[in-house]
DORO-63423 format. One record per residue (C-alpha): residue in one letter; x, y, z. Coordinates in nm, 4 decimals, always signed. Example, Ala and Ser with C-alpha at 12.3 -4.5 7.8 and 13.67 -1.06 7.14 Angstrom:
("A", (+1.2300, -0.4500, +0.7800))
("S", (+1.3670, -0.1060, +0.7140))
This chain:
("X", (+0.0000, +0.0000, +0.0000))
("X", (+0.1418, +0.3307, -0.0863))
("X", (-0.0531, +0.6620, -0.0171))
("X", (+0.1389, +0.8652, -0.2431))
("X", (-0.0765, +0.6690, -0.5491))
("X", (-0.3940, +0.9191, -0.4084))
("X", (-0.1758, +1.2273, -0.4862))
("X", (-0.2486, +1.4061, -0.7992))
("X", (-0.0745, +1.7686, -0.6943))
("X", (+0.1486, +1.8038, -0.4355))
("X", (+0.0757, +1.6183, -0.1026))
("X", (-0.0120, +1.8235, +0.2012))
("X", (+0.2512, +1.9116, +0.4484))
("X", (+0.0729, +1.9563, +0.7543))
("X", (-0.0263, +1.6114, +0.9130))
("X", (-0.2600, +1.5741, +1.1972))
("X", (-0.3507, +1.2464, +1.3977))
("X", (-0.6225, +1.2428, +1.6439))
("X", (-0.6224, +0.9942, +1.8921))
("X", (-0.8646, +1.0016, +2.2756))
("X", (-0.5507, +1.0780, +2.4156))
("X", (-0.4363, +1.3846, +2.1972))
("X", (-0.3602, +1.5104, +1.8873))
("X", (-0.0169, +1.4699, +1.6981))
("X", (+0.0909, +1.6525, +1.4332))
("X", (+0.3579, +1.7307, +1.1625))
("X", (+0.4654, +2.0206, +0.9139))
("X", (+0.7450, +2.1072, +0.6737))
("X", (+0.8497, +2.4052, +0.6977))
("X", (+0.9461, +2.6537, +0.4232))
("X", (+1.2761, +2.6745, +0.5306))
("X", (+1.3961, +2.3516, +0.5917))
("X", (+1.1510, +2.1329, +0.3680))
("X", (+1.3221, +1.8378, +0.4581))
("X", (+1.3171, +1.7684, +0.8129))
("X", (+0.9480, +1.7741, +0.9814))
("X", (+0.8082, +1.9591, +1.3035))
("X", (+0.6350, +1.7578, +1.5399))
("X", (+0.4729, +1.7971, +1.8308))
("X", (+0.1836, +1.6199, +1.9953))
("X", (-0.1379, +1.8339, +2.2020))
("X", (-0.2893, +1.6357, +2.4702))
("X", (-0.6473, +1.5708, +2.5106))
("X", (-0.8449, +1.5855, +2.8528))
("X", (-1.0487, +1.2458, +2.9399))
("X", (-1.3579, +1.2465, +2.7980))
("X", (-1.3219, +1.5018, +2.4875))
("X", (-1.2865, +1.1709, +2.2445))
("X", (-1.4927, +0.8320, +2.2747))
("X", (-1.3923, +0.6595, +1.9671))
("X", (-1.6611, +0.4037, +1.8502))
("X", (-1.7516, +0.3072, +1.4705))
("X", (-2.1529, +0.3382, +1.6033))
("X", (-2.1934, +0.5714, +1.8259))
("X", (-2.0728, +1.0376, +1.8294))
("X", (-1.6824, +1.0303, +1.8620))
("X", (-1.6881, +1.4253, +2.0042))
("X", (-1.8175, +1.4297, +2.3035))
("X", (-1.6648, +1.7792, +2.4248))
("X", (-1.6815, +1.9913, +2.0568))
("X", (-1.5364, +2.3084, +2.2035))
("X", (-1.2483, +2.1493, +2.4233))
("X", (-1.1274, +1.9845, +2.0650))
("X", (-1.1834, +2.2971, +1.8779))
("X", (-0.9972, +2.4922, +2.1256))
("X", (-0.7066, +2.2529, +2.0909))
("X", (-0.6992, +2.2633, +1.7077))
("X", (-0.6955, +2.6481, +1.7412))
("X", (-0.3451, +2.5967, +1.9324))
("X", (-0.2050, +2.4943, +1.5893))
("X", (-0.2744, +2.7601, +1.3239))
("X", (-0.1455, +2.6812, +0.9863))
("X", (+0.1701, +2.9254, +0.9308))
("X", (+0.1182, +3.2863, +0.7623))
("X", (-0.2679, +3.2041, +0.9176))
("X", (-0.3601, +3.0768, +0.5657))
("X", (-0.6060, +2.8196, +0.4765))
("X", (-0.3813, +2.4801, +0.4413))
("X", (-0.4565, +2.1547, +0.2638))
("X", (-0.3803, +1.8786, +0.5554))
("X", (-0.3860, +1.5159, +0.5977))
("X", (-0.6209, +1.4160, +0.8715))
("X", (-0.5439, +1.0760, +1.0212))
("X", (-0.8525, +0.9136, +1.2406))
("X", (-0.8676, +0.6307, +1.5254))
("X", (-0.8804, +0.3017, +1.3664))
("X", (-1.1582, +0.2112, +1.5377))
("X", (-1.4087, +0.4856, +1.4275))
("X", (-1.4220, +0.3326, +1.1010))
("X", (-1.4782, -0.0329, +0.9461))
("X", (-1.2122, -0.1362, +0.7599))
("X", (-1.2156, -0.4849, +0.5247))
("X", (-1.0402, -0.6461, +0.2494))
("X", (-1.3048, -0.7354, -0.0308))
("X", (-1.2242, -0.9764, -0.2793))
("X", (-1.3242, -0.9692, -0.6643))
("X", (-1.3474, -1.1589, -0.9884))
("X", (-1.3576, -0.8293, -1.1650))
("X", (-1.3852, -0.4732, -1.0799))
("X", (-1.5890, -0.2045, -1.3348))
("X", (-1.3743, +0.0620, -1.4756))
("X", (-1.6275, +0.2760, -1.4111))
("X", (-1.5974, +0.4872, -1.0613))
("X", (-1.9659, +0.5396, -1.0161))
("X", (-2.0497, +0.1890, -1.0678))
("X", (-1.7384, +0.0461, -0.8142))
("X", (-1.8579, +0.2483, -0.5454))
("X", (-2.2197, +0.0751, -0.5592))
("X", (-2.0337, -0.2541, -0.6046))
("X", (-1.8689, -0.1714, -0.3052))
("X", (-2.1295, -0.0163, -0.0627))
("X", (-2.4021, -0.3577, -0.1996))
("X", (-2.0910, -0.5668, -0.0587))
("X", (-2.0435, -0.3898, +0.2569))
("X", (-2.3875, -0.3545, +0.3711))
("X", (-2.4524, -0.6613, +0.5847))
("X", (-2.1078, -0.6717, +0.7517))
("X", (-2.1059, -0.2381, +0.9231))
("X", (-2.3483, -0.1576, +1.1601))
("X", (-2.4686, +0.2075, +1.0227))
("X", (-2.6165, +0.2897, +0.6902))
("X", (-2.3928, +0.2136, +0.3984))
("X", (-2.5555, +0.4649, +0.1428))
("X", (-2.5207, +0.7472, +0.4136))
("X", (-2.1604, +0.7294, +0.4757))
("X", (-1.8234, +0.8491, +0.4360))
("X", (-1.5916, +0.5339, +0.1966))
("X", (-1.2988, +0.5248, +0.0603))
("X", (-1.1331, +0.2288, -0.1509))
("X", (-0.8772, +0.0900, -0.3336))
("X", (-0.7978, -0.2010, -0.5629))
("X", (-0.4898, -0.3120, -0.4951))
("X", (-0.2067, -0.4589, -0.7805))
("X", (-0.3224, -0.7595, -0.8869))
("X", (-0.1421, -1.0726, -0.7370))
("X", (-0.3377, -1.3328, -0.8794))
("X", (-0.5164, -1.3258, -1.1726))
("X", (-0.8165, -1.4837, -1.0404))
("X", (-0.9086, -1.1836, -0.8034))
("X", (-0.8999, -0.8591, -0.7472))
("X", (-0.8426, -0.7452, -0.3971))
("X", (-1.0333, -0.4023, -0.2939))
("X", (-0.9441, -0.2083, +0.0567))
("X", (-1.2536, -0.0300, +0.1906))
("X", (-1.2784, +0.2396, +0.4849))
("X", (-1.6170, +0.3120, +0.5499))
("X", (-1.7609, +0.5627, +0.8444))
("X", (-2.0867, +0.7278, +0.9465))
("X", (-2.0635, +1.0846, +0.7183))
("X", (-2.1327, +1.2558, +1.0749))
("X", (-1.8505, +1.0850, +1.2062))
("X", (-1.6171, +1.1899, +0.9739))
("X", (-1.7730, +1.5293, +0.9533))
("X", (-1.6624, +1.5870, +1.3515))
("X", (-1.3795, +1.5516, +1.3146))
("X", (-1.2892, +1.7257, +1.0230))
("X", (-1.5254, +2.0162, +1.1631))
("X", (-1.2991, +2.1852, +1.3885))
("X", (-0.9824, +2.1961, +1.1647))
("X", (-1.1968, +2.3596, +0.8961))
("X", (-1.3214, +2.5733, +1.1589))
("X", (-0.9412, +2.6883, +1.2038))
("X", (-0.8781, +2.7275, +0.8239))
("X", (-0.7479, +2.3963, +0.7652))
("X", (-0.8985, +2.2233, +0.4627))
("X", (-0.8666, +1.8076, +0.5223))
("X", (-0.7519, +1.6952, +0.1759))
("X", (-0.6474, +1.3480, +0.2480))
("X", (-0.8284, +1.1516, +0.5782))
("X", (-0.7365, +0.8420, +0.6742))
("X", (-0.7221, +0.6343, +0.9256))
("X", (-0.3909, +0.5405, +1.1320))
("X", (-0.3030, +0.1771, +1.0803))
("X", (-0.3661, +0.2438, +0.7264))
("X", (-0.0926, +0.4665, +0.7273))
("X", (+0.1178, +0.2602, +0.9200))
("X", (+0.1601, +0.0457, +0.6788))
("X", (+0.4361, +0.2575, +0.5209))
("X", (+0.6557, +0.1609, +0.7539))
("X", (+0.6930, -0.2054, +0.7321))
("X", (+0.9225, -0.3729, +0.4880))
("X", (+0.7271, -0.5232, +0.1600))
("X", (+0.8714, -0.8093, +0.1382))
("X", (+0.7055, -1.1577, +0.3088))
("X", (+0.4070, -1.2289, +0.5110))
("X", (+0.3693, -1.0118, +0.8075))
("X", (+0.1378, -0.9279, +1.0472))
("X", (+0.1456, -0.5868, +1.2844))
("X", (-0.0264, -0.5970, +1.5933))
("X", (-0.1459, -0.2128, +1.6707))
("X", (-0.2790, -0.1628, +2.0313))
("X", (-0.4088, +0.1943, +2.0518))
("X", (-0.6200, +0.2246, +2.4270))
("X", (-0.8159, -0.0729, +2.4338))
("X", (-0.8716, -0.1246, +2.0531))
("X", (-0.6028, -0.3758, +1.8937))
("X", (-0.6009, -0.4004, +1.4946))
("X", (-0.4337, -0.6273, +1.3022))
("X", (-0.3541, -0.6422, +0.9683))
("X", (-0.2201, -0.9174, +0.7665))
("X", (+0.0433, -0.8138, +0.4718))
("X", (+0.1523, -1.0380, +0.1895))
("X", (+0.4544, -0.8883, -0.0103))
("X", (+0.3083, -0.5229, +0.0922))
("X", (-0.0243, -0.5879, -0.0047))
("X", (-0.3226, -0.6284, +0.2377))
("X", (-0.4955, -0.9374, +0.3457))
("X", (-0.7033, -0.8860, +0.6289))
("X", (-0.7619, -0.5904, +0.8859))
("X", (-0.9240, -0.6831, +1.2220))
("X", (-1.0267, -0.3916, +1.4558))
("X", (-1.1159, -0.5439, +1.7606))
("X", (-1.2236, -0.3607, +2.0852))
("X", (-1.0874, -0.5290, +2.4438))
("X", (-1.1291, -0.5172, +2.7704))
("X", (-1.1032, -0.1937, +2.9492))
("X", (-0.7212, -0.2753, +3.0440))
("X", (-0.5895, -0.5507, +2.7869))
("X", (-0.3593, -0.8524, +2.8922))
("X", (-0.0955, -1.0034, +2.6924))
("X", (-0.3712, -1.3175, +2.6916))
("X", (-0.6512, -1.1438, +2.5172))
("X", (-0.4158, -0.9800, +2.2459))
("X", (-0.2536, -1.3323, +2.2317))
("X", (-0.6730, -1.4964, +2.1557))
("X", (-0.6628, -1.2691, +1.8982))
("X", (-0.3068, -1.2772, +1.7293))
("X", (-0.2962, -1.6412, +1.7419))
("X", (-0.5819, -1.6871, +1.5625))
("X", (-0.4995, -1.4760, +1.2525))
("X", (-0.1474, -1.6745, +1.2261))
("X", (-0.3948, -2.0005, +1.1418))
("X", (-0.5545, -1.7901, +0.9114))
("X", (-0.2082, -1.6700, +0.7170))
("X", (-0.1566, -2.0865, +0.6800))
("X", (-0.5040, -2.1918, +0.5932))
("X", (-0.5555, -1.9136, +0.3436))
("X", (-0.2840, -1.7792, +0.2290))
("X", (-0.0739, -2.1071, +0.2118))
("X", (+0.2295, -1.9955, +0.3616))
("X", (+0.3545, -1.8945, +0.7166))
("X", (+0.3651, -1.5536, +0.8135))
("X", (+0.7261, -1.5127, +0.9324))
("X", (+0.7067, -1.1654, +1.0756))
("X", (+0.5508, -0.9878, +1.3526))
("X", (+0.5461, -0.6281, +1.4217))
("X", (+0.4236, -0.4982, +1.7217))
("X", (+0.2911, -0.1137, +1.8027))
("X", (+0.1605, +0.0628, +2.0859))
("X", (+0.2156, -0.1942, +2.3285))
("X", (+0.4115, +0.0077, +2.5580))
("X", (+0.5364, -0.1524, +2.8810))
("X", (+0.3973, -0.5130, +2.7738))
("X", (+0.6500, -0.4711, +2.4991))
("X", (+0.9055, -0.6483, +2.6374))
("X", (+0.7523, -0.9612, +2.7453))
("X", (+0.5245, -0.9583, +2.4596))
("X", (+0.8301, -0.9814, +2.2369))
("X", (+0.9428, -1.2541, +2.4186))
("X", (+0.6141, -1.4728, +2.4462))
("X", (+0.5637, -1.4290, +2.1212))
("X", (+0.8302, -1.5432, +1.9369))
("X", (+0.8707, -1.8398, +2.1937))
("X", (+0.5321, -1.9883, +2.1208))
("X", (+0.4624, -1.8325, +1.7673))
("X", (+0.8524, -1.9360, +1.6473))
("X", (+0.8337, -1.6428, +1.4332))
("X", (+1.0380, -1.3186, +1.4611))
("X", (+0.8950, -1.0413, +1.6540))
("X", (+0.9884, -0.6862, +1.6766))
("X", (+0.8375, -0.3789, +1.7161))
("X", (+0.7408, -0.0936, +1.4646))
("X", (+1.0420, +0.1203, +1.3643))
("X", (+1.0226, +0.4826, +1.1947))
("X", (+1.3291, +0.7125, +1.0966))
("X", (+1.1257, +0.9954, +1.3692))
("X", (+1.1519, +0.7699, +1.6400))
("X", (+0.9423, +0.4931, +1.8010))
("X", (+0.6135, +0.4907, +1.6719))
("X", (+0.3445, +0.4747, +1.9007))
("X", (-0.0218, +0.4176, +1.9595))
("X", (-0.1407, +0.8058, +1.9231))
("X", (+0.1276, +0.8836, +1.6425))
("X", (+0.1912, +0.5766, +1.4055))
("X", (-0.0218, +0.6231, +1.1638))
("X", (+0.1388, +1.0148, +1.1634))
("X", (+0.4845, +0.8879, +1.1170))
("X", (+0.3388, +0.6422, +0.8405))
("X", (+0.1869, +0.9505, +0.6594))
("X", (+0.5898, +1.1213, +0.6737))
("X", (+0.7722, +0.7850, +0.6028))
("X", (+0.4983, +0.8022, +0.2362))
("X", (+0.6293, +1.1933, +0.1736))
("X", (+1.0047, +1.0753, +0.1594))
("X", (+0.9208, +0.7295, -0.0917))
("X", (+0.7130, +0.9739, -0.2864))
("X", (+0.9938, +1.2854, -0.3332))
């Protein structure tokens, strides 16, 4: 997956990912185009609730203020890529025998296919998709994001409201993706909270996203019920044994979690790398989003 294939003009070069605990974001600046500024702006409990069925914003005016704490420089409107919680969205991997050339006609293809499997009103909401290159002949596979419109629309709100126009929205294991190595079968394990998605990659392209939510404070077990699991899956349908995992956002279970898994798994395990530093659970998909700007200059 590459995001740069969504740019037609140049891509924008202020960044924002919203997470319940905060906001992190990125520019490049005139002067020094090259190296990013980043900074992250906590949130108070409470201000985010992140759910794909239910109103995200719970506090409008404390995330509005917050946004205002970032202007975009000169105080002119800015194009900016706005990166959501995985969690507010469905994500899936559809598979096709063929896929209409025609944009009008894959987007009903893709919303008839999507309706029994999201819990809000297909025709009413916010999707985005992509075929992916073809690496069998016999099917095409299609990533979809789909979100309630109003979703999307809160969070977007207050960055418009602060002359900020969101060009490119995503959401942040999407964008994550851009910093794992192509090559093999790998899975990364993103724990963000108490939501852990997984996503299975096969020579860069995607397989399967899971977003699954957990108890209130997750234990190496549950992520393990769910990680295991999706390593039978990588045999059974993919026919070959994913020899990678990556882990993000685990924070002080890294350590052990590293080690249990690669005992019992007997694959290798290691955590989510970026050339900005350690990516984490409120900022990977951010660093994702700079690690696309440097494969695409």
């Amino acid at each position: 997956m590459n995001l740069s294939r969504f740019w037609k003009d140049p891509p924008p070069a202020l960044a924002f990912e919203i997470s319940e605990a905060g906001i992190a974001w990125a520019r490049f600046p005139a002067k020094t185009p090259g190296t990013p500024e980043m900074n992250f702006r906590a949130l108070a409990p409470g201000v985010l609730s992140v759910s794909p069925v239910r109103d995200n914003v719970l506090m409008p005016d404390e995330l509005a203020s917050s946004v205002r704490t970032i202007p975009p420089p000169n105080g002119r409107r800015r194009e900016a890529a706005l990166i959501l919680p995985d969690y507010c969205a469905r994500i899936a991997v559809l598979d096709f025998d063929g896929f209409p050339a025609d944009t009008n006609e894959q987007r009903s293809l893709v919303r008839f296919r999507m309706k029994k499997s999201v819990p809000f009103d297909v025709e009413s909401a916010a999707i985005g998709y992509f075929p992916q290159p073809a690496q069998d002949k016999k099917k095409i596979d299609v990533v979809v994001t789909i979100a309630p419109l109003e979703t999307v629309a809160r969070y977007e709100a207050p960055f418009r409201a602060a002359g900020m126009i969101p060009g490119l929205v995503t959401v942040s294991a999407l964008a994550a993706v851009e910093l794992l190595d192509p090559a093999g079968v790998k899975i990364l394990a993103k724990l963000a909270g108490n939501v852990l998605t997984i996503l299975v990659l096969e020579r860069g392209a995607l397989k399967l996203v899971r977003s699954l939510e957990l108890g209130e404070f997750p234990t190496l077990a549950d992520i393990a019920s769910d990680v295991y699991p999706t390593f039978a899956y990588v045999e059974d349908n993919l026919g070959a044994k994913a020899g990678t995992l990556v882990l993000c956002g685990f924070g002080t279970l890294e350590e052990e979690a590293v080690r249990k898994f690669a005992r019992e798994l007997e694959v290798v395990v290691e955590p989510l790398r970026s050339p900005w530093g350690p990516p984490g659970p409120d900022n990977a998909g951010l660093l994702g989003y700079l690690s696309s700007l440097e494969m695409a200059a």
